[in-house]
OpenMM code with the backbone's topology and positions (N, CA, C; nanometers):
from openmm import Vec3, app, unit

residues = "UNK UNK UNK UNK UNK UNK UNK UNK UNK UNK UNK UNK UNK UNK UNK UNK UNK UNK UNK UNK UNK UNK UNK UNK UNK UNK UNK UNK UNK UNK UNK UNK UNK UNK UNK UNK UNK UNK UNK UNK UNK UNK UNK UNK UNK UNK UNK UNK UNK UNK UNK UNK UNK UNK UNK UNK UNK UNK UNK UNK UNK UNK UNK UNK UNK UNK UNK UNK UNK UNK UNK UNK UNK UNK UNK UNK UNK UNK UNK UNK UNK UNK UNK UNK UNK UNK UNK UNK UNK UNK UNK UNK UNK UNK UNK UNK UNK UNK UNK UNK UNK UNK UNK UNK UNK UNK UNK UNK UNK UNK UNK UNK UNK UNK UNK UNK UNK UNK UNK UNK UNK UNK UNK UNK UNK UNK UNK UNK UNK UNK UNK UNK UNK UNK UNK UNK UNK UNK UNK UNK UNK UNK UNK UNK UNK UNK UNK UNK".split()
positions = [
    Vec3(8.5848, -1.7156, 3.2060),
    Vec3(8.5486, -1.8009, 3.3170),
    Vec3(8.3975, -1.8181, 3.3171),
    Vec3(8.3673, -1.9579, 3.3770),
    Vec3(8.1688, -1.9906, 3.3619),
    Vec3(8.1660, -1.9873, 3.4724),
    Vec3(8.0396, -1.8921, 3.4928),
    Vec3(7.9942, -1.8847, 3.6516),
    Vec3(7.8683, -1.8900, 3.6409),
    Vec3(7.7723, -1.9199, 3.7604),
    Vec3(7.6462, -1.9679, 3.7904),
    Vec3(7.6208, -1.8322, 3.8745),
    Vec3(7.5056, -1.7894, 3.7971),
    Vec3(7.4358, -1.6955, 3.8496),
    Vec3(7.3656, -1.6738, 4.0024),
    Vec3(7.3786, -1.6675, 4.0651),
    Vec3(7.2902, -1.6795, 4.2467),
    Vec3(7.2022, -1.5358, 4.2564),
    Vec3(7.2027, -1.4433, 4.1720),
    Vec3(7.0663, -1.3761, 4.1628),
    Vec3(7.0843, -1.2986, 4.0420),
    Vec3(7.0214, -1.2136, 3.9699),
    Vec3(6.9548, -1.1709, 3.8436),
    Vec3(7.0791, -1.0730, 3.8747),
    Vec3(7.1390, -0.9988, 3.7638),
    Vec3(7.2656, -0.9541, 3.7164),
    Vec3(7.2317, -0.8642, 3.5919),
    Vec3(7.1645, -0.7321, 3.6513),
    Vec3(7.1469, -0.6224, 3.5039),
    Vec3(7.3005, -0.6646, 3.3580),
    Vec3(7.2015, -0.6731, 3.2135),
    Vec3(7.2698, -0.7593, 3.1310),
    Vec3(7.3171, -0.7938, 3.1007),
    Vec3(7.3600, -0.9335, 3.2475),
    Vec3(7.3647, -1.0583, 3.2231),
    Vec3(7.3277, -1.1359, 3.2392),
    Vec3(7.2426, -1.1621, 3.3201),
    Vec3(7.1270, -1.2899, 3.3033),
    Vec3(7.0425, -1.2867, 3.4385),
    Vec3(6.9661, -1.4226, 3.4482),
    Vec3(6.8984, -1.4153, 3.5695),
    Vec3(6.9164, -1.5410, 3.6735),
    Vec3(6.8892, -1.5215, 3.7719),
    Vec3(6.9120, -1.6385, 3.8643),
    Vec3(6.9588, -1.7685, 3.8069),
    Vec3(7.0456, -1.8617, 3.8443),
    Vec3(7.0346, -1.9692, 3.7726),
    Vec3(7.1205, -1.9965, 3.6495),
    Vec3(7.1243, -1.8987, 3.5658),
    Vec3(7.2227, -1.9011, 3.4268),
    Vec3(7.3492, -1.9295, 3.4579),
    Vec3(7.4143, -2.0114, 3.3836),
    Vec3(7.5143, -2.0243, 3.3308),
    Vec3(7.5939, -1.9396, 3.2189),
    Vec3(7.6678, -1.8642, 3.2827),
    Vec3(7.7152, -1.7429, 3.1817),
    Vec3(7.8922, -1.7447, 3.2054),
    Vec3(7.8994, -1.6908, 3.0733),
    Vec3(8.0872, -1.6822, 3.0813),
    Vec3(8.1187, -1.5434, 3.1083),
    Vec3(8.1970, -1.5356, 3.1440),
    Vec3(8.2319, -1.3747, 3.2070),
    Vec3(8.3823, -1.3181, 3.2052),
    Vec3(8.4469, -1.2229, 3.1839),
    Vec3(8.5786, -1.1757, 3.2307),
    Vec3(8.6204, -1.2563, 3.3407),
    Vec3(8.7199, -1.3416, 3.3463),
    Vec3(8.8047, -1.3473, 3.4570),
    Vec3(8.8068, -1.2611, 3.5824),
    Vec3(8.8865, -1.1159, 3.5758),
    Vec3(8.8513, -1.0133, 3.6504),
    Vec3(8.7173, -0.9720, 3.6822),
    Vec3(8.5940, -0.9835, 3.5982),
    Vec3(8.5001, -0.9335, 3.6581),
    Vec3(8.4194, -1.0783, 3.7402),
    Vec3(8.4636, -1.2032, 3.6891),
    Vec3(8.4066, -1.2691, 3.7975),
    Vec3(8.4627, -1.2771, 3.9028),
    Vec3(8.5919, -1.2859, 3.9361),
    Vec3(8.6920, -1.2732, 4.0866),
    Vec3(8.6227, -1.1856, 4.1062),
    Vec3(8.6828, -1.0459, 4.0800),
    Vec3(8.6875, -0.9601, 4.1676),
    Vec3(8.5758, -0.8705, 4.1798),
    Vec3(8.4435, -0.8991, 4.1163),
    Vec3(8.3196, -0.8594, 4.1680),
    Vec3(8.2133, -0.9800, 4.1792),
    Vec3(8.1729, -1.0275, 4.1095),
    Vec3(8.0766, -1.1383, 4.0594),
    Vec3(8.1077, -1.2095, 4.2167),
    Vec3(8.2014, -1.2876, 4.2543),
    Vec3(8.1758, -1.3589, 4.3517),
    Vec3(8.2663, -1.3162, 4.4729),
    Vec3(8.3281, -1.2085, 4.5049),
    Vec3(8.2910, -1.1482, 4.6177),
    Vec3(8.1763, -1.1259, 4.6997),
    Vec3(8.1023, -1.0014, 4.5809),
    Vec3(7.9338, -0.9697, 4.6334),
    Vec3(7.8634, -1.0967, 4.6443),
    Vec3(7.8826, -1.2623, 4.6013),
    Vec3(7.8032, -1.3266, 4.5667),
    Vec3(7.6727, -1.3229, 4.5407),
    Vec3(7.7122, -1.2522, 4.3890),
    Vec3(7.6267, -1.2598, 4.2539),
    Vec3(7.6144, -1.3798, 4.2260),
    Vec3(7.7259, -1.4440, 4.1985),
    Vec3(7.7994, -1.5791, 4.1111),
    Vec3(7.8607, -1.6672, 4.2380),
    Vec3(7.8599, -1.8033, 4.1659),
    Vec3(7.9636, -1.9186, 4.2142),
    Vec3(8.0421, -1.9500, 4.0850),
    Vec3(8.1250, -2.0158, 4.0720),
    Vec3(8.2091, -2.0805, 4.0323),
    Vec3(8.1583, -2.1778, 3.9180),
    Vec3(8.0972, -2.2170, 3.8103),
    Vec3(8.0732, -2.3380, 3.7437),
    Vec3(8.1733, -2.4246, 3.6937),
    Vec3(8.1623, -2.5221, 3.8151),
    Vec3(8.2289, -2.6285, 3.8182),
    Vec3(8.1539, -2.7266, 3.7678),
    Vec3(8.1875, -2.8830, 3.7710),
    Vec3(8.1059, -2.9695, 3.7160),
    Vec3(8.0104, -3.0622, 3.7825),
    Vec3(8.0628, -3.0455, 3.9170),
    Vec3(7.9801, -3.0611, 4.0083),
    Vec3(7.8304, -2.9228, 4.0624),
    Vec3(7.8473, -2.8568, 4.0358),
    Vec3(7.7701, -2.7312, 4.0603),
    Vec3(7.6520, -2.6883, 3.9300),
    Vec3(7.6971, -2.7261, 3.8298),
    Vec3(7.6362, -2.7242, 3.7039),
    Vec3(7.5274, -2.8687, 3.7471),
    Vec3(7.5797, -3.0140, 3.7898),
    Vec3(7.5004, -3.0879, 3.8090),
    Vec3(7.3933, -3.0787, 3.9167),
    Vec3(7.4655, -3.0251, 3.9740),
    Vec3(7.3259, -2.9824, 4.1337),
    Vec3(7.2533, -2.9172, 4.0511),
    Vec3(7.3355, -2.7982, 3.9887),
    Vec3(7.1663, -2.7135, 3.9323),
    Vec3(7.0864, -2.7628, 3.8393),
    Vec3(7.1535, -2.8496, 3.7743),
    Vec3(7.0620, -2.9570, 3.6325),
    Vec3(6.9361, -2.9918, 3.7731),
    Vec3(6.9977, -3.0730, 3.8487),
    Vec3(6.9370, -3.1358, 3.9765),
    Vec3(6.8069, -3.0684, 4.0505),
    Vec3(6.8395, -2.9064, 4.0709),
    Vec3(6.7333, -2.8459, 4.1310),
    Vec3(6.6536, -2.7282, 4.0243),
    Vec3(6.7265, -2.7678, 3.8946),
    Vec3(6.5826, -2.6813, 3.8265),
    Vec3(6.4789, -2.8389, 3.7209),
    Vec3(6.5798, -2.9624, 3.7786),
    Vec3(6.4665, -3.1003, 3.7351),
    Vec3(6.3231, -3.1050, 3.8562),
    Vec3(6.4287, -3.0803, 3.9737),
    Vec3(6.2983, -3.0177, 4.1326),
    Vec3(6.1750, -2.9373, 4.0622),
    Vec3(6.2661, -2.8574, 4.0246),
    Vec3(6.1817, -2.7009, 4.0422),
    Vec3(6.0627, -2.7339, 3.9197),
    Vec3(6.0921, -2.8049, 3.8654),
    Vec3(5.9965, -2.8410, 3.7363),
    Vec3(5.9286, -2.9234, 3.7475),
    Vec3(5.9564, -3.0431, 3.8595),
    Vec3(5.8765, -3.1205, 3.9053),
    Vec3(5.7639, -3.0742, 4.0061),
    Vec3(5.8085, -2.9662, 4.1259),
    Vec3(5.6989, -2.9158, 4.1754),
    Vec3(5.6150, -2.8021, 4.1139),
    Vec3(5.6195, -2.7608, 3.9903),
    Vec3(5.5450, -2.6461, 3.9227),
    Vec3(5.4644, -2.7456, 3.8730),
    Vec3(5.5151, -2.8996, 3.7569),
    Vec3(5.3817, -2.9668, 3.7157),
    Vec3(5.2875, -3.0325, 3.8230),
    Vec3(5.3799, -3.0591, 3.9167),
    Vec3(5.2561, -3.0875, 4.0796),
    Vec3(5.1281, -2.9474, 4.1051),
    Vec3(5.1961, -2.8347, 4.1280),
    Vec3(5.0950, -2.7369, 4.1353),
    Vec3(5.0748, -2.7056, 4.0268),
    Vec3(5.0466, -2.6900, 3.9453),
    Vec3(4.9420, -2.6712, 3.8275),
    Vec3(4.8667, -2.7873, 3.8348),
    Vec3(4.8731, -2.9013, 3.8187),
    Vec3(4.7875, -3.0157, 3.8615),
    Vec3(4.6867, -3.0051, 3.9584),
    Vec3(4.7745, -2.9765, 4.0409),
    Vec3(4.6642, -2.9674, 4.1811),
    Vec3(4.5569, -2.8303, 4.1235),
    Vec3(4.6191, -2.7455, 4.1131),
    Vec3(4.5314, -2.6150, 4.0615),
    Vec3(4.4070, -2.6312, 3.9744),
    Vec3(4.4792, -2.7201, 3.8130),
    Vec3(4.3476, -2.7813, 3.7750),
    Vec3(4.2419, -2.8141, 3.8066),
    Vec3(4.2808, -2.9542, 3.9188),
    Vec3(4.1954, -3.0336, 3.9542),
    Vec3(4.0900, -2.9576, 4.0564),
    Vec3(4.0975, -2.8476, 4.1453),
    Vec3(4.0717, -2.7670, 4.2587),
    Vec3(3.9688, -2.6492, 4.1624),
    Vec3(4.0379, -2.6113, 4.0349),
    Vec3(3.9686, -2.5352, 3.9629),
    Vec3(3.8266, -2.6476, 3.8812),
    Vec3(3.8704, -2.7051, 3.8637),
    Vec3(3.7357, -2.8434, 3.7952),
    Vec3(3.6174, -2.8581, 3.9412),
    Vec3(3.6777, -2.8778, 4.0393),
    Vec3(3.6136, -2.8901, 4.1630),
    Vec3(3.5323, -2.7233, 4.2228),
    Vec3(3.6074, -2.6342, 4.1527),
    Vec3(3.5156, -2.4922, 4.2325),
    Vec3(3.4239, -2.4966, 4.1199),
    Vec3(3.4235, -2.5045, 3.9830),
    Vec3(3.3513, -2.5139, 3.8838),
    Vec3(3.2191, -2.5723, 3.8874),
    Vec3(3.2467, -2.6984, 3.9005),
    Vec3(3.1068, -2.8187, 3.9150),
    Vec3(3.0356, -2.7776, 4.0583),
    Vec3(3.0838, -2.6846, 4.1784),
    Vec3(3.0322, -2.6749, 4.3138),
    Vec3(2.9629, -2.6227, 4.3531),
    Vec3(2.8790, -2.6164, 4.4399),
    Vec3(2.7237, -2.4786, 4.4159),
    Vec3(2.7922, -2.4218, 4.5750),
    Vec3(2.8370, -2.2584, 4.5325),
    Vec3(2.8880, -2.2268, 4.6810),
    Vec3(2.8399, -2.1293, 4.7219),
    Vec3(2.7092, -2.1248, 4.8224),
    Vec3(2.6359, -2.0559, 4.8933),
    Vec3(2.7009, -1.9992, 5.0370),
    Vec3(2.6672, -1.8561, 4.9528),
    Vec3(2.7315, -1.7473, 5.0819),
    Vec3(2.5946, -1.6920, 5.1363),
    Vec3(2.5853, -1.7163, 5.2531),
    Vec3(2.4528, -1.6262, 5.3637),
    Vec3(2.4373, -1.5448, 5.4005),
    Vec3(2.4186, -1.4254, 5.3610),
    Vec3(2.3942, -1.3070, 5.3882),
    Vec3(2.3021, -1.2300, 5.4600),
    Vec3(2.2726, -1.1565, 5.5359),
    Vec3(2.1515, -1.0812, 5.6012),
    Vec3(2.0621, -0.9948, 5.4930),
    Vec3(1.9704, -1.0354, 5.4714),
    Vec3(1.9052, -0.9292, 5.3527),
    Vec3(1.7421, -0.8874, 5.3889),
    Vec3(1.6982, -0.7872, 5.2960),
    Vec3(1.5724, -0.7308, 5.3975),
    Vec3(1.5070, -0.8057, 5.3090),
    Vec3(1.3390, -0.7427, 5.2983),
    Vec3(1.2221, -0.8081, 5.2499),
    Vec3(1.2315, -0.8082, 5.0945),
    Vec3(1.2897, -0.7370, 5.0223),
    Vec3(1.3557, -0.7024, 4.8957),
    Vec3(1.4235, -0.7665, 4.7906),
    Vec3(1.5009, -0.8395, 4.8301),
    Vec3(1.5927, -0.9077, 4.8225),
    Vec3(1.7399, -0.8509, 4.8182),
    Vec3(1.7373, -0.7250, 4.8857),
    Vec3(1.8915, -0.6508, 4.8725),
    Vec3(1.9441, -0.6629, 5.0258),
    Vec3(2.1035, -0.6851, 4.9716),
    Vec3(2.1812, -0.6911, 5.1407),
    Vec3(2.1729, -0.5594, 5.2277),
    Vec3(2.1732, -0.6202, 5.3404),
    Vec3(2.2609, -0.4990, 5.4347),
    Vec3(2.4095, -0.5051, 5.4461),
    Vec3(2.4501, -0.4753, 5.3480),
    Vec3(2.5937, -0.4573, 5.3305),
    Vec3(2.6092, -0.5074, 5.2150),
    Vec3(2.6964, -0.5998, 5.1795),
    Vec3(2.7625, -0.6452, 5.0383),
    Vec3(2.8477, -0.7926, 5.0617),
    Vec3(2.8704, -0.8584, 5.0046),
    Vec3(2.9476, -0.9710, 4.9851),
    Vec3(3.0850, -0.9681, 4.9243),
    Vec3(3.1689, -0.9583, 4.9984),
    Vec3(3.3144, -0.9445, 4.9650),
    Vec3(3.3820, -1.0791, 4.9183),
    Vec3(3.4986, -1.0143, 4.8928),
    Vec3(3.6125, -1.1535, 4.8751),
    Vec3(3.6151, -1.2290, 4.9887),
    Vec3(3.6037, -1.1920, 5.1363),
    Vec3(3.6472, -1.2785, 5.2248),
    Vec3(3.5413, -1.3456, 5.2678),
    Vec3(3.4194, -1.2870, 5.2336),
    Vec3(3.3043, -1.3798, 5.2570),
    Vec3(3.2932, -1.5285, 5.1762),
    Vec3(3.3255, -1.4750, 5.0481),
    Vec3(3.3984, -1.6105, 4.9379),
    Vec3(3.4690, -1.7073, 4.9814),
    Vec3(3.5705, -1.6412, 5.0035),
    Vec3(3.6713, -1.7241, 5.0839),
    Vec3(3.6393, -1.7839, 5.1687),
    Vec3(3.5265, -1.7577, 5.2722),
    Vec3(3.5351, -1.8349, 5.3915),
    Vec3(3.4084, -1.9528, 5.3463),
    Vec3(3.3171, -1.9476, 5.2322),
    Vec3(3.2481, -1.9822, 5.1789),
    Vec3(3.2913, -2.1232, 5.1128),
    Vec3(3.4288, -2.0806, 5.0873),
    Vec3(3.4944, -2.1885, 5.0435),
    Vec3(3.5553, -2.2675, 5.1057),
    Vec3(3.5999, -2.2334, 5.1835),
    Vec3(3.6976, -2.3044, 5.3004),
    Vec3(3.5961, -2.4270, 5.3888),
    Vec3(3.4191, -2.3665, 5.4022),
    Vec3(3.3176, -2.4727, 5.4571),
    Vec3(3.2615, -2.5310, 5.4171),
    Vec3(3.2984, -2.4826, 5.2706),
    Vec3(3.2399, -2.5828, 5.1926),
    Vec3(3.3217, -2.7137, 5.0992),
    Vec3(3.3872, -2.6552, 5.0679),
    Vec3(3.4863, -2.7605, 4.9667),
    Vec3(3.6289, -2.7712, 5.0553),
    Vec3(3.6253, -2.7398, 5.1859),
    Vec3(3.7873, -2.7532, 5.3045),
    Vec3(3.8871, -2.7007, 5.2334),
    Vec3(3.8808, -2.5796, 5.1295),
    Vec3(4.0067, -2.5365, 5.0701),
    Vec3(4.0223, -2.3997, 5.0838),
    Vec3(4.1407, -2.3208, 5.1539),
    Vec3(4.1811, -2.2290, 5.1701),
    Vec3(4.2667, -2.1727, 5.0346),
    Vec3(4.1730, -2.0594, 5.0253),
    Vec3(4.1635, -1.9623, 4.9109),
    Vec3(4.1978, -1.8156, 4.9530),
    Vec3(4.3284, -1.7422, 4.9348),
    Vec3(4.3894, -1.5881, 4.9442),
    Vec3(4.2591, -1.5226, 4.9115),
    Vec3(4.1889, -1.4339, 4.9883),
    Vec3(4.0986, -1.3401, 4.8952),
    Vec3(4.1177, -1.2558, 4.8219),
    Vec3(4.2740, -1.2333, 4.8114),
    Vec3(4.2870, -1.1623, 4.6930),
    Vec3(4.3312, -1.1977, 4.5801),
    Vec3(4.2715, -1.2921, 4.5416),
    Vec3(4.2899, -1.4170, 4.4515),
    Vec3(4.1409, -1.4344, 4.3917),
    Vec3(4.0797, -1.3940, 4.4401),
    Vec3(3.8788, -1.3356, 4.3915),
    Vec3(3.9115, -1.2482, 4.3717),
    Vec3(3.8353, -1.3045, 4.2431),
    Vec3(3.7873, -1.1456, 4.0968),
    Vec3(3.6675, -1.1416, 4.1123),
    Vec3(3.5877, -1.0668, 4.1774),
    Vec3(3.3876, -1.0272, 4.1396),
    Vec3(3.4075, -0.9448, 4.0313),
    Vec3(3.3317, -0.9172, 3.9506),
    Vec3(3.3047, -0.8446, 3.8083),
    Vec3(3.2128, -0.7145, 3.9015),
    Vec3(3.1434, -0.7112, 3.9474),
    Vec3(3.0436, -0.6551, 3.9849),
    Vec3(3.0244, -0.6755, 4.1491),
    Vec3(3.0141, -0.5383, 4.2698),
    Vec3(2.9336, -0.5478, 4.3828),
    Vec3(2.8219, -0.6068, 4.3873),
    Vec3(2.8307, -0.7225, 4.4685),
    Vec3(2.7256, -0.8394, 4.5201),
    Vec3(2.6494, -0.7579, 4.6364),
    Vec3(2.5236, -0.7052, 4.5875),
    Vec3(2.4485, -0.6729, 4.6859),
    Vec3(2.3027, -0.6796, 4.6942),
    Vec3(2.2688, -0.8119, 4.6442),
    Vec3(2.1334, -0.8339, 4.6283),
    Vec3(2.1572, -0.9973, 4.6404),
    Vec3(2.0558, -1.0638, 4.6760),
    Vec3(2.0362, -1.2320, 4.6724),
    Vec3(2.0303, -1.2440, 4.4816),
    Vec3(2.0846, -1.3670, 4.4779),
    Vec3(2.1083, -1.4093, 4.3704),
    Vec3(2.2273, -1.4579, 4.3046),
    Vec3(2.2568, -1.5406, 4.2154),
    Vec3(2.3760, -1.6304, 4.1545),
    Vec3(2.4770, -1.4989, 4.0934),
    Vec3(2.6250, -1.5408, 4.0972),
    Vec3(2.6700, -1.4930, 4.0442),
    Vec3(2.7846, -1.4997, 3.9903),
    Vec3(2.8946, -1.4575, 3.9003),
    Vec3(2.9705, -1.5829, 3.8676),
    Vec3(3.0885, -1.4825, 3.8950),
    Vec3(3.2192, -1.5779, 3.9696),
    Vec3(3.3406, -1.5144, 4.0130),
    Vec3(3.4753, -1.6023, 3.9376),
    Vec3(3.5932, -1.5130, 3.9678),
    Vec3(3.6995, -1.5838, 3.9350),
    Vec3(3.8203, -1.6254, 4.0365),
    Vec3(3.8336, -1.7135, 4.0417),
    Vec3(3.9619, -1.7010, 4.1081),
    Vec3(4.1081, -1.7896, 4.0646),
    Vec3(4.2124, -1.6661, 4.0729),
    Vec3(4.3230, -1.7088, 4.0598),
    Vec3(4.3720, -1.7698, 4.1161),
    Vec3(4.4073, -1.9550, 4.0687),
    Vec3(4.4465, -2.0155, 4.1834),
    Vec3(4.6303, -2.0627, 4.1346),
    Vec3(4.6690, -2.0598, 4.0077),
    Vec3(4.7879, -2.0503, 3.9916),
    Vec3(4.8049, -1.9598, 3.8475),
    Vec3(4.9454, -1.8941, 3.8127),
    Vec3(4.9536, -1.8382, 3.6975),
    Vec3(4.8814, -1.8552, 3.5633),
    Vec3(4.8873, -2.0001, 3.5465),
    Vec3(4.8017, -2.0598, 3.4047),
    Vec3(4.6670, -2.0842, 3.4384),
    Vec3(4.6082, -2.0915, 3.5704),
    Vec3(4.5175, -2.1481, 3.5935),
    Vec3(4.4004, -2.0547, 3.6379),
    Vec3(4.2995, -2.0223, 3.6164),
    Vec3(4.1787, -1.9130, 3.7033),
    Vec3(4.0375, -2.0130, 3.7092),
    Vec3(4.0313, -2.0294, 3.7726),
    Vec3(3.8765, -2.1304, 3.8083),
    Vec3(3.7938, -2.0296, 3.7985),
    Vec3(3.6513, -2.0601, 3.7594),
    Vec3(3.5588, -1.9897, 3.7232),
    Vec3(3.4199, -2.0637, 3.7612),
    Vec3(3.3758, -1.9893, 3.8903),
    Vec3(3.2761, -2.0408, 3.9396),
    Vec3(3.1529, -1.9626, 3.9553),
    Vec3(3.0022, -2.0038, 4.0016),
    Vec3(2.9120, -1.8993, 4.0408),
    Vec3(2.9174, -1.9365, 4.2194),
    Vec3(2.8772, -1.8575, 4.2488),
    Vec3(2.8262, -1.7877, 4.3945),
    Vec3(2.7059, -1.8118, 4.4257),
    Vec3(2.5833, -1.8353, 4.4847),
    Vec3(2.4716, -1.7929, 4.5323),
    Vec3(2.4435, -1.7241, 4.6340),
    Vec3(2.4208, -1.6283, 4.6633),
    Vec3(2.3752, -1.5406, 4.7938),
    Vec3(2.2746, -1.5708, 4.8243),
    Vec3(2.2421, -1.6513, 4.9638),
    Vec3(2.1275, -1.6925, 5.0139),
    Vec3(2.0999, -1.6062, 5.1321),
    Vec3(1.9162, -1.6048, 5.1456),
    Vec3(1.9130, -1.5082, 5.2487),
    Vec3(1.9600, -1.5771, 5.4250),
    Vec3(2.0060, -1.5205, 5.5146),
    Vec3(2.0658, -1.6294, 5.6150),
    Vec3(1.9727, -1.6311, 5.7117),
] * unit.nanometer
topology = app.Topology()
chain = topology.addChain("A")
for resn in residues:
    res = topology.addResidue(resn, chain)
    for name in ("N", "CA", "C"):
        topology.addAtom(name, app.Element.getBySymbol(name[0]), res)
């Protein structure tokens, strides 16, 4: 019997698959617990249907990601900091200072834990960060710490 997977199934497949199975083990476990549905020919076409979706909104976000990563790249994004006569902070420049750095400057809301610093920001001066904005994608920008 072909049944459609409805979540990941130690080895036999993962969400989504189309797999053949024992008779008995698809009745009488597989789609009881609903593991499995039924692959019918209508059900096989929905899912053609929603993994053509699912592929259509992954090349939308990666797109967008690109384009957002090209845009943090080319952007000069000055974070203001309190600093003494020295040029070193009173305190340090975090991810969420980034983040909010970004959000007033370019209107785009960025997870801070999605900023990679290489190094504690604790002095005025440029510096260059990463951020993960989708799986394939990491924008790679500098920072400036200005005194505020």
């Amino acid at each position: 019997m072909k049944v459609i997977l409805s979540q990941d199934v130690k080895s036999l497949g993962k969400t989504g698959d189309v797999v053949e199975v024992a008779e008995g083990y698809g009745r009488n476990y597989l789609l009881p617990r609903g593991l499995a549905a039924e692959a019918s020919k209508g059900a096989i076409a929905q899912l053609g249907q929603q993994r053509a979706a699912a592929a259509k909104r992954e090349a939308s976000a990666l797109a967008d990601a690109e384009a957002l990563a090209q845009r943090i790249a080319d952007a000069k994004i000055a974070v203001p900091a309190k600093a003494g006569g020295n040029g070193k902070l009173f305190g340090a420049v975090t991810n969420a200072d980034i983040a909010e750095a970004l959000e007033r400057e370019l209107a785009v809301a960025v997870d801070k834990h999605k900023i990679e610093i290489k190094a504690q920001i604790k002095a005025l001066g440029s510096y260059p960060v990463e951020i993960k904005l989708h799986r394939n994608v990491t924008a790679k920008g500098t920072v400036s710490v200005v005194a505020a």
